[in-house]
C-alpha positions in Angstrom: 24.1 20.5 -27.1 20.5 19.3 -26.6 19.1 19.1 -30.0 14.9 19.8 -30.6 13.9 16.9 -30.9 15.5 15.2 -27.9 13.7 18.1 -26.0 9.8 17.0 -28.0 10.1 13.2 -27.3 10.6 10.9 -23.9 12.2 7.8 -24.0 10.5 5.0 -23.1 12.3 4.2 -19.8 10.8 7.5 -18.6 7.3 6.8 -19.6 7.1 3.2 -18.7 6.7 4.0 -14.7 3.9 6.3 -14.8 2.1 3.8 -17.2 2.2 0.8 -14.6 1.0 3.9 -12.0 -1.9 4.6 -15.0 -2.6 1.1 -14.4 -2.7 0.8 -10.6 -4.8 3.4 -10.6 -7.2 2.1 -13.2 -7.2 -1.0 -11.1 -8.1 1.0 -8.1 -10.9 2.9 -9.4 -12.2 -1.1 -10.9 -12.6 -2.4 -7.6 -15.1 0.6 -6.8 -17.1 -1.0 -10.3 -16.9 -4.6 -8.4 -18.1 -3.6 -5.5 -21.2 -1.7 -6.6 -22.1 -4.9 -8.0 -21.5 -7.0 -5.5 -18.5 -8.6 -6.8 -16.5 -8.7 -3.6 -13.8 -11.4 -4.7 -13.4 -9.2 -7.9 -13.2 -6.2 -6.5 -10.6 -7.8 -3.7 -8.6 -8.8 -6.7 -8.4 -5.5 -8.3 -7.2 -3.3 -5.2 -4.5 -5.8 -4.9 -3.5 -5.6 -8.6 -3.4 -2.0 -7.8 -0.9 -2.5 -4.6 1.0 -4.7 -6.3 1.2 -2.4 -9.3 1.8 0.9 -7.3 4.8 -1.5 -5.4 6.5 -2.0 -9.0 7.0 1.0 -10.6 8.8 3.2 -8.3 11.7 0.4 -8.3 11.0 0.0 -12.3 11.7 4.0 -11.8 14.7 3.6 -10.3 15.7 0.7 -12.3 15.2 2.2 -16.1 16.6 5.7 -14.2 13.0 7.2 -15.4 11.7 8.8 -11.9 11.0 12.6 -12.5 9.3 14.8 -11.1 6.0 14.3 -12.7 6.2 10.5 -12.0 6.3 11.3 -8.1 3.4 13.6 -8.3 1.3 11.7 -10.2 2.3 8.6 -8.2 1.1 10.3 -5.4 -2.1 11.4 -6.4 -3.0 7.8 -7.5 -2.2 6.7 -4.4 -4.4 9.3 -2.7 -7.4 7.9 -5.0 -6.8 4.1 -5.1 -5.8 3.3 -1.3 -7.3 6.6 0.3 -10.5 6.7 -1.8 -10.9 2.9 -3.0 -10.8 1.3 0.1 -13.1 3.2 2.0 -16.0 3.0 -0.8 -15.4 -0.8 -0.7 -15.7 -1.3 2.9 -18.6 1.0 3.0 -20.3 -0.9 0.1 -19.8 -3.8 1.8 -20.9 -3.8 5.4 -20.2 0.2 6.6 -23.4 1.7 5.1 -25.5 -0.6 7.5 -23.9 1.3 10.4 -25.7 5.0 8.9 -23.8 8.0 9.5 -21.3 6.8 12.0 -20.4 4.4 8.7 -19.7 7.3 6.8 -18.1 9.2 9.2 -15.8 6.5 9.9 -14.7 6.0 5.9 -14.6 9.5 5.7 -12.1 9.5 8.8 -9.8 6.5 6.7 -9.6 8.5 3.5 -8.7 12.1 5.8 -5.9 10.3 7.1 -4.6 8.6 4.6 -4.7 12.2 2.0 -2.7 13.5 5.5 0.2 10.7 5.6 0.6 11.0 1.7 1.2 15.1 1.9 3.6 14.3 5.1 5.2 11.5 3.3 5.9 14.4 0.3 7.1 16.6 2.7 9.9 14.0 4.3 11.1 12.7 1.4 12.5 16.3 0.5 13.4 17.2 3.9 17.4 17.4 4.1 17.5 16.6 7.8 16.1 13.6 8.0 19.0 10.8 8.8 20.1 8.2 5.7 19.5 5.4 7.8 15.9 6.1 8.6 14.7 6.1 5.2 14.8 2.0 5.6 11.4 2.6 7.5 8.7 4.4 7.0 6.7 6.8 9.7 3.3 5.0 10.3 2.0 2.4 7.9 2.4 3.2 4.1 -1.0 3.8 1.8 -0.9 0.5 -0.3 -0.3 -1.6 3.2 -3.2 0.5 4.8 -5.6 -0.3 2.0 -4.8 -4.0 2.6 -5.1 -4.3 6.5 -8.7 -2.4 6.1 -10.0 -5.0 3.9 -8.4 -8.0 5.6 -12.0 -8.5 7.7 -13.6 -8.9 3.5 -10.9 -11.1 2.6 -11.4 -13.9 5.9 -15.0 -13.2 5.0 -14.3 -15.3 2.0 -12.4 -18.1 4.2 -14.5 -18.6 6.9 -18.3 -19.0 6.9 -18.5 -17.4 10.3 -20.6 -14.1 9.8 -18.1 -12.4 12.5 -16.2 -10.6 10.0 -18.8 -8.7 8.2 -20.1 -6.9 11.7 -19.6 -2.9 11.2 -18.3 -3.1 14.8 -15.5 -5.1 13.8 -14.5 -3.2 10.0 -15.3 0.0 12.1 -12.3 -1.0 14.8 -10.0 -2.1 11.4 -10.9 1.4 10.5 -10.1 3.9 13.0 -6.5 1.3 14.0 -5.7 1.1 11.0 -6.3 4.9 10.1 -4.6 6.0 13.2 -1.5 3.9 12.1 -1.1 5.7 9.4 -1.0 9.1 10.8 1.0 8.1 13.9 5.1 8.0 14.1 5.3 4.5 14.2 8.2 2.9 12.2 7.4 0.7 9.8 9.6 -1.3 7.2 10.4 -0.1 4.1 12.3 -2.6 1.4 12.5 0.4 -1.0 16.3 0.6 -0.3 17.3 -2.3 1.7 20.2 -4.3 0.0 19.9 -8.2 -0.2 23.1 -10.0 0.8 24.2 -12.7 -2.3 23.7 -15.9 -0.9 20.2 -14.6 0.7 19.1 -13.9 -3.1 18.4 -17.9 -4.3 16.2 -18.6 -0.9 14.3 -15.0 -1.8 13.9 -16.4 -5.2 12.3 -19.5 -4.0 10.1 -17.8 -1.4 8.5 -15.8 -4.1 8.0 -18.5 -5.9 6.3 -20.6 -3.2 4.4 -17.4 -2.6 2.6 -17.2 -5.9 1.8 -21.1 -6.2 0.1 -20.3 -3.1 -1.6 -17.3 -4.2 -3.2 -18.8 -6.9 -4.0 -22.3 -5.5 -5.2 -20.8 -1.9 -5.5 -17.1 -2.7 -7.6 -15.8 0.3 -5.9 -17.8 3.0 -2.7 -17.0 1.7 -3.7 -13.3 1.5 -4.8 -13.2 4.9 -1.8 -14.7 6.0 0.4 -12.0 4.8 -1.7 -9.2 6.0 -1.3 -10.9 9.7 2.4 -11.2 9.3 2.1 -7.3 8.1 0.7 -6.8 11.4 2.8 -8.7 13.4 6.0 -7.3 12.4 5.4 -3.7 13.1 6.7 -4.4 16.5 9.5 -5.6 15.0 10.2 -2.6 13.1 9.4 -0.4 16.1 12.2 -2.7 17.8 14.4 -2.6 14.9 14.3 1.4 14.3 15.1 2.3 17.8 17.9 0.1 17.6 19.2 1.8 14.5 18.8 5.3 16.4 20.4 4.5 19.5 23.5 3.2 17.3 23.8 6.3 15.2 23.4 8.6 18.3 26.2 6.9 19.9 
């Protein structure tokens, strides 16, 4: 029997995810602060906190064996806000708004899109037909990796002294790709559930840790870097998904 009080209190393993997605979308909603002062490294920073945080605690979820239902909304709705709304401010802070309306039009056309993959993201993940083996991919690029590859043009802003990467032609082609990605039926990886083999788990260790030093020694270069590989292995995935279907179809 479930006693009253059990019924007015939460443990803290249930509360603890939606804090850290409180805080990713506190982050989020910062980098908007940054940018309307002109603080582009800042504001950078921030919308990555926010990724990094949103990446953390659906697995802290599933970890502590907190995820409910309220968790999932509200993670979703801070997604819609801090890589559907964030990003598109930022960019059109930055360098969009000197393009006038089409500018608008074409952060406007990011944030539609990515408000459209969340609700059909919502939709999948309680759809009882979809096969076990897909849900190690994704269908089109994910919010969070979205936000990143549409600011990638303002983070090798900060690396090279080049002014190629502040031309509206050039955020305004990151935007519409990038948007239509999102939307599209293109497999993408998803390390939600994959399962790391033992003697892979030491050299993943490592990796991280090289990862970081170069983070914070060589932060934009490295970030760069990752959102190149990012793009570079969607083929991959692409590859690696019709693989997995062919095999379970035969």
């Amino acid at each position: 029997m479930v006693s009253n009080n059990s019924k007015k209190s939460m443990s803290f393993n249930r509360l603890l995810p939606n804090i850290l997605t409180v805080l990713a979308l506190c982050s989020g909603l910062t980098a908007i602060r940054f940018a309307l002062n002109e603080k582009w490294e800042e504001a950078v920073i921030a919308l990555v906190i926010a990724c990094f945080l949103d990446g953390i605690d659906g697995l802290v979820a599933r970890i502590l064996r907190g995820a409910t239902k309220f968790g999932a909304e509200l993670d979703s709705l801070s997604d819609a806000v801090s890589f559907g709304v964030v990003p598109s401010i930022l960019v059109y802070l930055w360098v969009m708004n000197t393009a006038g309306t089409i500018g608008w039009a074409l952060s406007l056309f990011y944030t539609v899109c990515c408000i459209l993959r969340l609700a059909r993201f919502n939709t999948m993940e309680v759809d009882p037909s979809v096969p076990s083996w897909s849900k190690n991919y994704f269908t089109g690029v994910p919010s969070p990796a979205a936000a990143g590859l549409i600011i990638l043009p303002l983070i090798y802003s900060f690396y090279f002294e080049a002014g190629v990467f502040n031309n509206p032609t050039i955020v305004g082609f990151f935007l519409i790709i990038v948007s239509l990605l999102m939307v599209s039926r293109v497999p993408t990886f998803s390390l939600k559930r994959s399962r790391i083999p033992n003697k892979l788990v030491l050299p993943l260790m490592l990796l991280v840790a090289l990862l970081t030093v170069f983070l914070v020694t060589d932060t934009w270069a490295t970030l760069g870097l990752l959102g190149l590989m990012y793009i570079l292995s969607i083929p991959f995935s692409c590859i690696s998904f019709y693989n997995s279907a062919k095999k379970n179809i035969d």
